[in-house]
N, C-alpha and C positions, 0 to 999 in steps of 0.2 A: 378556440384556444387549444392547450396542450391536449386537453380530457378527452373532445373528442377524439382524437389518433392515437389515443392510448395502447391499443391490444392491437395494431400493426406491425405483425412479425417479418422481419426482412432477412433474405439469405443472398449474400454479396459474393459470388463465386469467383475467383481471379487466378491467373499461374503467375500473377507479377506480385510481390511478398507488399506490402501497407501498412505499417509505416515499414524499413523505412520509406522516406522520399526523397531520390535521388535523380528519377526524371517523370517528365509533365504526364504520363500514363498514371504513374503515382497519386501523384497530386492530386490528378482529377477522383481517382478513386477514395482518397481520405475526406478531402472536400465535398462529396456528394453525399459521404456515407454521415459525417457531420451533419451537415444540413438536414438528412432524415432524422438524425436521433434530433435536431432541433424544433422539429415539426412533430417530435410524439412518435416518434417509430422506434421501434426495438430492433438494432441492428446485429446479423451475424454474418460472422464471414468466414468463407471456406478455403484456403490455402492450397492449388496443387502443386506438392511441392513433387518437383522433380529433382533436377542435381542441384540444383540451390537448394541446401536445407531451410526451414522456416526459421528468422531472423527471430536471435530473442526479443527486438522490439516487436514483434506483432506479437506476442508472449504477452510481455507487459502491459502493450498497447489495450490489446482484447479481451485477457486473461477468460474468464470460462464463453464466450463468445466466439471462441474460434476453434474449428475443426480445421484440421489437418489431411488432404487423400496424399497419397504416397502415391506416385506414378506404379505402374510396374514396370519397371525399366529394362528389365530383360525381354518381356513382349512386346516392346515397346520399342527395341530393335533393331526386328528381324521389321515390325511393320514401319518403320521410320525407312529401312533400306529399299523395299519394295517402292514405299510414295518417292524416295529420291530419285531412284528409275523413271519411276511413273512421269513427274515432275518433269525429269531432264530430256524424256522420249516424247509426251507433249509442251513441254513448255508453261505449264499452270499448273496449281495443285486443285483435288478438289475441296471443296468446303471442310468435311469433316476428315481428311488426312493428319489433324494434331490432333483429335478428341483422345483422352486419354481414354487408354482400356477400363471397364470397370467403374469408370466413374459415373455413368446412370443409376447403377443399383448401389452405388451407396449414398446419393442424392437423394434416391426412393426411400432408402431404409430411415434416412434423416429426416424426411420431410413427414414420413407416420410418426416419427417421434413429437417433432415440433410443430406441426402443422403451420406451415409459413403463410402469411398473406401473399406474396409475391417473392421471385429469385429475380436476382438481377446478373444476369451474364456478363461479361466481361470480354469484347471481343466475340467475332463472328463463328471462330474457328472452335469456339464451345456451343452452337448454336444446335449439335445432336441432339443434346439433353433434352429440347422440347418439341423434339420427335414424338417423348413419352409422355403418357398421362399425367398431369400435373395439377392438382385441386388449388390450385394459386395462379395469380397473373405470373405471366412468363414473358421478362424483360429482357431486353439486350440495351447493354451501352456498349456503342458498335467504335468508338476510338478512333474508328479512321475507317475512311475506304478502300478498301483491298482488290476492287478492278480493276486490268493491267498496270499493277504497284508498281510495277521494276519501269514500264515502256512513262506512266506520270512522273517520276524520279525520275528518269535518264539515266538506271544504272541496273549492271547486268546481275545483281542478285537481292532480294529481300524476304524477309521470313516468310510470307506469305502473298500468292499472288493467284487473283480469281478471276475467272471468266464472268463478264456481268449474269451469266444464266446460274453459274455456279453460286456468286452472290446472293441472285433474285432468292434459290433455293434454304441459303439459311434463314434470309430476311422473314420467308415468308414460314417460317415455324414459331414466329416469337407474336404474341399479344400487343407489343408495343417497342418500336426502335427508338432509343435516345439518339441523338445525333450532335456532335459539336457545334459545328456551323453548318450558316443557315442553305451553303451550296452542296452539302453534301446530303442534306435532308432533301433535297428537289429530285439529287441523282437518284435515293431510297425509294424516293415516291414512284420514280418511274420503274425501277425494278418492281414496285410492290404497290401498284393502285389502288389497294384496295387496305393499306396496310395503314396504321396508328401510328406516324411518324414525328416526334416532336424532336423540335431545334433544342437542347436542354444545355448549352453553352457549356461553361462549367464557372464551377464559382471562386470570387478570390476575394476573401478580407479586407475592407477599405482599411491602410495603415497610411494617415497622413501624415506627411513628415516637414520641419519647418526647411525653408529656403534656406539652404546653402550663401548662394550669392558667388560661387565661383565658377571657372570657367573649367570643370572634369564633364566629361561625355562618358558615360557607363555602356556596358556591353556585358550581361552575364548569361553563359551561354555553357551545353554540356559540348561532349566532342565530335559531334556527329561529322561526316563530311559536308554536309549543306550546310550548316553551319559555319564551318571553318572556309568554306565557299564564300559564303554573308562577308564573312571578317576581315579575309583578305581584298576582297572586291573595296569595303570600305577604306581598309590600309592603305590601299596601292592606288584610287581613283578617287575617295572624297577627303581622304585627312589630309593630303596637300595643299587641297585647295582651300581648307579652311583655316591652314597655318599659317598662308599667308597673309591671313587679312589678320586673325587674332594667336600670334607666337607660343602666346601664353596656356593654351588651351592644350587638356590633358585627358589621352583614351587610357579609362579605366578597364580594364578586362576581368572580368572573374570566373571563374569553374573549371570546370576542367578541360577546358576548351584550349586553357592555357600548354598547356603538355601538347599540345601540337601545332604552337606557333615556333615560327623561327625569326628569325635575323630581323629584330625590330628594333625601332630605335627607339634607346632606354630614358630618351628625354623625355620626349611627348607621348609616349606610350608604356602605360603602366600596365605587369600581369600580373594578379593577386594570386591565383590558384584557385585551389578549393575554397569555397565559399559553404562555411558550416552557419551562419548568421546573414539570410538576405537580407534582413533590417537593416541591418549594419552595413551592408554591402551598397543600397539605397539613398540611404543618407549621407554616402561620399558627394552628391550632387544632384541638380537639379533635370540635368538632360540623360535622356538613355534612348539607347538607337535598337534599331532589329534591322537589319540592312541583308537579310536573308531574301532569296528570291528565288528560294525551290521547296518543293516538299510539299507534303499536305496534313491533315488533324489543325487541331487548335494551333493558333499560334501562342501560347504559354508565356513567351517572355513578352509579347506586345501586352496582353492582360497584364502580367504581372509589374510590368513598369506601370504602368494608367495607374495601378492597387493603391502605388506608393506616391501618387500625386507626382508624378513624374511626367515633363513635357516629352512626349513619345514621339521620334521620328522613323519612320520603316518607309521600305521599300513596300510599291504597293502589296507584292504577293502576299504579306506578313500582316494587312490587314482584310484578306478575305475569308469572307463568310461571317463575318463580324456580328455583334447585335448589333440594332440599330444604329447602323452605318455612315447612314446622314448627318445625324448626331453625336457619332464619336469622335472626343477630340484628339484623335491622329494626325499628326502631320506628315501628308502620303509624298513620296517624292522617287521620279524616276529616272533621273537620270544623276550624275555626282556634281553637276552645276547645281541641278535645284538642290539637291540635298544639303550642300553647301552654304548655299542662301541664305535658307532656312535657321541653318546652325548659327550659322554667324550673330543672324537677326536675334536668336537667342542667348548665345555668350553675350548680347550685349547690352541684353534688353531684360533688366529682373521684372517690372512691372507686367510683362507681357507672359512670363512666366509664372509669375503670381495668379494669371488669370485665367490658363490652361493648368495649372495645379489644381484648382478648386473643380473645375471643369471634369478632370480626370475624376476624383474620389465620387463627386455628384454620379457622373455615369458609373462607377462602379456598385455605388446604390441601389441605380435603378436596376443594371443587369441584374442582382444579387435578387431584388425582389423579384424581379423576371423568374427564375430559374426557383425560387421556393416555388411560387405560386404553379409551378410546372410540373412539378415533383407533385404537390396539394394532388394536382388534376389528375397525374398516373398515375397513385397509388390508391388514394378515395374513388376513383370514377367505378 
């Protein structure tokens, strides 16, 4: 029960602000840090904040629970200009070119104060810190993999981009690698054989919601370009084809994915905007699609639809690395005839919906318990 993990002190380190939650790096970080305090652990989190000041929601959210480092942004620079050089004359960065200045000794200074059970990192590109002596397990939740980012993307720039030696190197400073899925935990292994590498998913709220019974296909989605890659692919190669068997049938859009759609047609395709209420956004229907087929980390909205008891349809890429795979009820489709099928068979079929809804919340169950019982084993062991 709760008592024993009572005096489990945790320090949550991060440069991306929590709450609020406005993309899937977010999410995963309030969601994990929840589920500690729900297992008995006393959560603290550390803010660095650079030109984004700290949002007063992490104020309210954490109130005396949260420290603040201030970058130093003027040394911060002259060494940002050098790594750009660096960067653009090799072609990679190395692992610790974002650690901010300064931020080990006042980790150190914090960590005599509070004596933490375990830090948990946030991303690789803070993985300096456990260079140093640290009288606590020394975690990384690693978000993604950052070996040739830009050439796995197919695009000529991203924030960070590693040489798998440069990787192997932060990997192997840390006590213990979280990993989203389960393909990126294999790659981990191989850079670090020797290394504590758990799959720890991420967790999402079973919200069952009742049957619709009509024919809207949901799509909520932030503005990335792979994304808006997903959406058009869908617009221009599957939604034809399944207007013509069912007319009636309506793509819902939400987020802000919306601000960089164009010349759609305002019948069968609707764009909400920002979506301040996914509940809300959910219970427009029964079907929701992921029709993305680039990128890597979690796939966030394939989770997040299964949450809401939603019949899930993706392209495969949007279901790899998955838990329990065999088992999840996805319906994977590659090319825009199957995809089509598919939909069809569902705008027509509520009973068959009925029985991939239940399907969904059941597997968001078990992940859910998966992923305590994970957290149990890193932190206790």
């Amino acid at each position: 029960g709760k008592t024993l993990w009572k005096m489990k002190k945790i320090l949550v380190i991060s440069a991306n602000p929590a709450p609020p939650i406005q993309a899937g790096n977010q999410k995963c970080i309030i969601e994990y840090c929840n589920l500690l305090h729900n297992i008995g652990c006393e959560v603290y989190f550390l803010y660095i904040e650079g030109r984004q000041k700290a949002p007063i929601e992490m104020f309210n959210y954490w109130g005396e629970k949260l420290f603040v480092y201030k970058k130093q942004l003027q040394k911060d620079i002259i060494k940002r200009t050098l790594i750009v050089l660096r960067a653009k004359l090799l072609g990679y960065n190395h692992v610790d070119d974002l650690y901010p200045i300064g931020l080990t000794k006042y980790v150190k200074k914090l960590q005599q104060e509070m004596d933490f059970n375990a830090i948990i990192i946030n991303y690789i590109n803070l993985s300096k810190l456990f260079k140093s002596q640290f009288n606590c397990k020394k975690i990384l939740f690693t978000h993604d993999c950052m070996t040739f980012k830009k050439a796995h993307l197919g695009v000529c720039s991203f924030w960070f981009d590693l040489t798998p030696n440069q990787e192997a190197k932060g990997l192997r400073r840390c006590d213990t690698i979280l990993s989203i899925q389960e393909n990126e935990s294999i790659f981990f292994r191989y850079l670090y054989p020797g290394g504590n590498v758990k799959t720890i998913y991420s967790y999402f709220k079973a919200v069952p919601q009742p049957l619709t019974g009509n024919k809207n296909i949901l799509f909520l989605s932030g503005k990335s370009d792979l994304n808006i890659n997903g959406i058009n692919y869908f617009i221009r190669d599957v939604f034809p084809l399944v207007l013509q068997k069912e007319p009636d049938a309506k793509l819902i859009i939400g987020g802000s994915i919306c601000d960089s759609l164009f010349t759609i047609d305002e019948n069968s395709i609707v764009k909400i905007g920002r979506v301040d209420n996914v509940e809300q956004f959910y219970a427009l229907g029964d079907i929701a699609i992921n029709p993305v087929y680039q990128g890597t980390g979690l796939k966030i909205k394939t989770f997040e639809a299964l949450s809401y008891g939603k019949v899930t349809i993706v392209h495969p890429h949007s279901a790899e690395g998955i838990y329990d795979k065999f088992n999840a009820p996805i319906i994977q489709c590659k090319t825009p005839s199957e995809y089509a099928t598919h939909l069809i068979e569902m705008l027509s079929n509520i009973e068959k919906r009925k029985e991939i809804s239940n399907k969904s919340i059941e597997y968001i169950h078990s992940l859910n318990l998966y992923i305590a019982q994970q957290y149990k084993e890193v932190i206790m062991q």
